[in-house]
N, C-alpha and C positions, 0 to 999 in steps of 0.2 A: 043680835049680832049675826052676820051674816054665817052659816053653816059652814062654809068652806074658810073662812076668815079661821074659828074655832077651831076647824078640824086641823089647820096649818099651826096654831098656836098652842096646839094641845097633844102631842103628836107622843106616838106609843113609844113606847122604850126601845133603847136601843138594840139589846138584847129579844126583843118581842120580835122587831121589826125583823133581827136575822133571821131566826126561827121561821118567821113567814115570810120569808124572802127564800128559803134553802126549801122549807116544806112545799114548797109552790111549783119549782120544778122540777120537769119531767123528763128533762131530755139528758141529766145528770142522777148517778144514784146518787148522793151525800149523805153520809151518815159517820157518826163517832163510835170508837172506841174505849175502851179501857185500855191502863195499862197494858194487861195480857193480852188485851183482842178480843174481849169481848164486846158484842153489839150493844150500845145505848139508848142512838139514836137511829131517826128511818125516814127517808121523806117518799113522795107520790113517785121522783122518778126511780128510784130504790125498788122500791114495789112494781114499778112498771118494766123494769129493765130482769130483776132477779125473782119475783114472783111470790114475792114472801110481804106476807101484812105483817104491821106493827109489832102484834102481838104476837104471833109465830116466830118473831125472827130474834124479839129483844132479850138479852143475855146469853146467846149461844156462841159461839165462837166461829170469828170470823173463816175459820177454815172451811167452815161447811159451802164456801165458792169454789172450792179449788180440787180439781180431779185426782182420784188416790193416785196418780204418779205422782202427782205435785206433793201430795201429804206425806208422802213414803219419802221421800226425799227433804221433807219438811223448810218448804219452800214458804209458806204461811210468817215461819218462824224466824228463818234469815231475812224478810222482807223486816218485820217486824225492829229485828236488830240492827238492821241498817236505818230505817228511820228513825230510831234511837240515838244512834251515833253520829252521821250525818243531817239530820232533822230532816230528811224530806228522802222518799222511796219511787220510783218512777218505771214502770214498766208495761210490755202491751204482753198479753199471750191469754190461752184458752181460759175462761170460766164455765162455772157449772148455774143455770139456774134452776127453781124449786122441782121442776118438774124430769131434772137430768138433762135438758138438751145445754148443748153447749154454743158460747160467743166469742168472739174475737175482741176482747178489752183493754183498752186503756186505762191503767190504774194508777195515782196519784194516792202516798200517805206522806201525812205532815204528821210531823210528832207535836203534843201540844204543853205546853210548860206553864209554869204559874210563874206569875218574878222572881221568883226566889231560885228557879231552874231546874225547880222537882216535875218529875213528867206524869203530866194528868191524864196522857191518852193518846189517841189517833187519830186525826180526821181524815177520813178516806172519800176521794171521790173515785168513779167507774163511767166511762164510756162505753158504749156497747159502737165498736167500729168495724163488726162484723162486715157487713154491707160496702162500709169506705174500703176497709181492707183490701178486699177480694174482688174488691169492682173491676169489669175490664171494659175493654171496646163498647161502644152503646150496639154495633150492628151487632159485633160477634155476641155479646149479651142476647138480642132478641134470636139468633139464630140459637143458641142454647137453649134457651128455654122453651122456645116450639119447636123445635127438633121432635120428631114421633121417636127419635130408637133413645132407649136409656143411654143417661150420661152424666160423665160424674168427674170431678175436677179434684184431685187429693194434692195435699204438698207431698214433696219427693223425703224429705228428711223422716218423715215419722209415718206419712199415711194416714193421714186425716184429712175428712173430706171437709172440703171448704165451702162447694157447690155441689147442688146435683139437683136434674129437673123432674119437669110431674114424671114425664116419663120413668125413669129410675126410681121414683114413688111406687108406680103401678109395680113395676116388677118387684121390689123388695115387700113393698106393702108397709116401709116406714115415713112416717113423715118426714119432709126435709130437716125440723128440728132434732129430730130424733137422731141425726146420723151426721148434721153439720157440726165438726170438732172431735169427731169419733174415729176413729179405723174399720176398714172393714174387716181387719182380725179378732177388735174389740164385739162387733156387734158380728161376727161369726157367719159373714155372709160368703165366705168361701167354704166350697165342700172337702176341697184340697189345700189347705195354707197352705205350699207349698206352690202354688199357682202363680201367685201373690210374687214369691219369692226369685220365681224363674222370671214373671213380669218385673220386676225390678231391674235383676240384672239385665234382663234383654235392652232395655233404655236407656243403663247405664254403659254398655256397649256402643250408646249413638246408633243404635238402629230399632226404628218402630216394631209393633206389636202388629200384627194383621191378622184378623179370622181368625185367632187360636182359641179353639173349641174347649171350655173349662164346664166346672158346677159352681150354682148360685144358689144360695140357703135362703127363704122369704123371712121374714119374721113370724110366719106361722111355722118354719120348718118344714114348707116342702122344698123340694130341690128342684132347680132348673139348667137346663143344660142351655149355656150360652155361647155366642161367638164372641171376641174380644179383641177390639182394634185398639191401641192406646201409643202416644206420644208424647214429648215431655214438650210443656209449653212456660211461659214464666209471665206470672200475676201479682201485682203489689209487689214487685220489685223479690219475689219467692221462685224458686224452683217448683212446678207442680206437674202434676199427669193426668191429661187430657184421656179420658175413657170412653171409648162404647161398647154398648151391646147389644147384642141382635140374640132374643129369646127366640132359640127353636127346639123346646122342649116339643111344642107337636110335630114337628117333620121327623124330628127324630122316633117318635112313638108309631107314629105313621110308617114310616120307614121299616120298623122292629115288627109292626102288623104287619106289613107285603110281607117280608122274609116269613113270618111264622108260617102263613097262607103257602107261599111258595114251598115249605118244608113241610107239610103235615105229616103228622104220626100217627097212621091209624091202627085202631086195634082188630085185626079179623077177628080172632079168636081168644079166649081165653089164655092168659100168657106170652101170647104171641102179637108182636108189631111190626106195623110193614112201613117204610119209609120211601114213597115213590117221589124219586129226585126226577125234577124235569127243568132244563134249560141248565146252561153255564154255572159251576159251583167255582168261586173265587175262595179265596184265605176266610174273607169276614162270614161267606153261606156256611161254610166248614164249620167253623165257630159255632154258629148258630145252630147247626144240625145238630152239633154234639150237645149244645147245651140243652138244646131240644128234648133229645134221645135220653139222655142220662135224667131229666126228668121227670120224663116219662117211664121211663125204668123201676125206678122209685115207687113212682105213683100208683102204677099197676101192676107191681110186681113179677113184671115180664121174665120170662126164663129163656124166650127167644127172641133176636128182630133179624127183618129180614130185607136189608136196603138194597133196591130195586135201582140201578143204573144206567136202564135201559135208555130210556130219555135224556142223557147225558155227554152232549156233542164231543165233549175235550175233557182228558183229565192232566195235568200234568203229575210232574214229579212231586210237587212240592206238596199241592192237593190228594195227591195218594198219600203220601205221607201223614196228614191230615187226620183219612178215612182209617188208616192203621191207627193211629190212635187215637182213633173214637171207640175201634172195636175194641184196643187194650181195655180201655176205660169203662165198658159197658160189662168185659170178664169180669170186671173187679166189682161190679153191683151184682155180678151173679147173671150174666145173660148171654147164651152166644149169640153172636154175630153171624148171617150168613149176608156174602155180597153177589146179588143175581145181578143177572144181564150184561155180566164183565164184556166190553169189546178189545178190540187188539190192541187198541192203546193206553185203554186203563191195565192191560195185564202187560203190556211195555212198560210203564211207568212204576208198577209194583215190579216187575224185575229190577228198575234203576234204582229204587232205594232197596234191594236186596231183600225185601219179604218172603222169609221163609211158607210157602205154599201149603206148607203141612200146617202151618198155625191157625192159618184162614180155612174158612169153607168159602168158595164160591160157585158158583150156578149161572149156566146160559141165560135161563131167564124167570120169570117171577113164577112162575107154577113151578118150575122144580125147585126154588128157594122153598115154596110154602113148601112142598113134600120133604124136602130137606127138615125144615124145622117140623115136620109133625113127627120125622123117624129120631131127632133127638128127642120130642117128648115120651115115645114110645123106649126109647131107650132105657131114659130116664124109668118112667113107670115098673120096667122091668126091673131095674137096679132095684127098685123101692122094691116090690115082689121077692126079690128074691135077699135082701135084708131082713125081711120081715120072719122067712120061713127059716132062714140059717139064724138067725139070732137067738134065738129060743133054742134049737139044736145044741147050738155052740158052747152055749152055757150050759145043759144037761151035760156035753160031754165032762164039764169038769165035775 
């Protein structure tokens, strides 16, 4: 008899034939349930789409797809009781597969009944429509993904990234899978939530984001200081927020080296620091010096410093005011302050904000600052000297 004649006349069960008709694709998960939702069955595309073999996945409950918002809210469970009631459950939103990244699915359950209309289970099928979802423009697509600066597409309503290119890889150091369906307060890429927060409302005002300088957390945990341009654009028929960013964690490090270089703290002597300011001191050098000084303070145990202004073309008001409280702040670690090579305008401008002159020591110019700070060290010494010799007196007297 002819082989093919047989195989047509002889042909596998009907029940068989489903089985290897459902187990066979891959571009559908299909698998059943129990009653409760426990997993039964599993076919190729099941395993290809959720990442889970036969044997790992069968009898656990179907919840382990669905992200703890969804569990907390016990969305597994209502889905469950609605294909009960109704016989059929129909919905698209996030899944979880084995390895935690997350998909954009389409989910179909049937409830499944015997004649008699006792319920023997669930057939569930899943699309993975990631991809369809979130598709946009073919050109603005190829211009995202080769874009050099990071870039990242989230929907407006929750903050879940939908897209994001190699670029935005490099800088985070997560895989697209790892972060497509996530937040980036979930995966804690902001240094400030709060960033996040002011970005939102700024968009929701109907006016873009431009250049706004934030922190970006890697997945190692270092931090990056970024620029952040973002607008809200609309994908798959969603509200979503169009992101860049411009990594200038080195300009800025760079930046923090000129100023040190420009502000050096040097030690002449034992206890003593000399601060020679040269060129234009704005609000941010201010800053820096202090934070400099009081450092250094610390570190070396300074009892004097002695900031040199000679070199110093302009001070205004708001800048003396500054230098005043750098020197407050340096009393309080235990140091005095002397300010050499005052000119007529730095001592104009300490008149305009009222600096009592007795408070400050200041000096024409840097040799009489250093003579200045060695007769307080000599002061001091004496104080110590004569501590030492009255102490022991003082107490015989009683």
């Amino acid at each position: 008899m002819n082989p093919r004649k047989q195989e047509l006349q002889s042909p596998v069960g009907s029940e068989e034939q489903l089985r290897l008709f459902v187990d066979g694709i891959k571009d559908y998960a299909m698998f059943m349930l129990d009653p409760e939702g426990r997993i039964l069955t599993w076919n190729q595309g099941a395993e290809r789409i959720k990442g889970y073999k036969l044997e790992e996945i069968r009898g656990r409950h179907f919840s382990i797809f669905y992200s703890p918002e969804d569990i907390e809210r016990q969305e597994p469970q209502r889905e469950l009781k609605i294909a009960a009631l109704e016989g059929r459950f129909e919905a698209d939103g996030w899944r979880l597969r084995k390895d935690g990244s997350r998909f954009w699915a389409n989910v179909v359950l049937t409830a499944l009944r015997d004649p008699s209309g006792q319920l023997r289970g669930f057939g569930k099928v899943t699309r993975d429509l990631t991809e369809r979802k979130w598709a946009a423009d073919a050109t603005f697509e190829k211009l995202f993904r080769a874009s050099p600066h990071p870039t990242s597409i989230a929907t407006f309503q929750d903050g879940r990234f939908v897209q994001v290119n190699e670029a935005f890889c490099r800088l985070t150091r997560y895989r697209a899978q790892e972060l497509i369906g996530r937040t980036s307060i979930e995966m804690q890429l902001w240094t400030r939530p709060q960033e996040r927060i002011r970005l939102v409302s700024t968009l929701k005002s109907g006016k873009p984001m431009v250049a706004e300088e934030g922190g970006m957390r890697t997945k190692s945990g270092a931090e990056r200081t970024v620029l952040l341009s973002a607008s809200g654009i609309e994908i798959g028929g969603e509200s979503c927020i169009f992101a860049t960013f411009q990594d200038i964690t080195e300009s800025r490090r760079l930046e923090a080296a000129v100023r040190e270089l420009s502000t050096p703290v040097l030690q002449a002597q034992d206890r003593l620091l000399i601060v020679p300011l040269i060129g234009p001191v704005d609000a941010a050098r201010a800053s820096q010096l202090r934070d400099q000084l009081l450092d250094a303070i610390r570190r070396r145990r300074a009892k004097a410093v002695v900031i040199d202004l000679t070199g110093v073309p302009k001070v205004d008001a708001r800048i003396a005011d500054g230098l005043v409280r750098t020197v407050e702040a340096a009393r309080l670690l235990g140091a005095s302050v002397i300010l050499a090579g005052i000119s007529h305008g730095m001592a104009q401008a300490l008149i305009d904000i009222s600096v009592g002159f007795g408070t400050i020591t200041t000096t024409v110019d840097l040799q009489s600052g250093i003579e200045a700070a060695n007769r307080l060290f000599g002061q001091e010494t004496t104080r110590g000297l004569l501590q030492r010799h009255s102490g022991p007196a003082h107490v015989r007297q009683h």
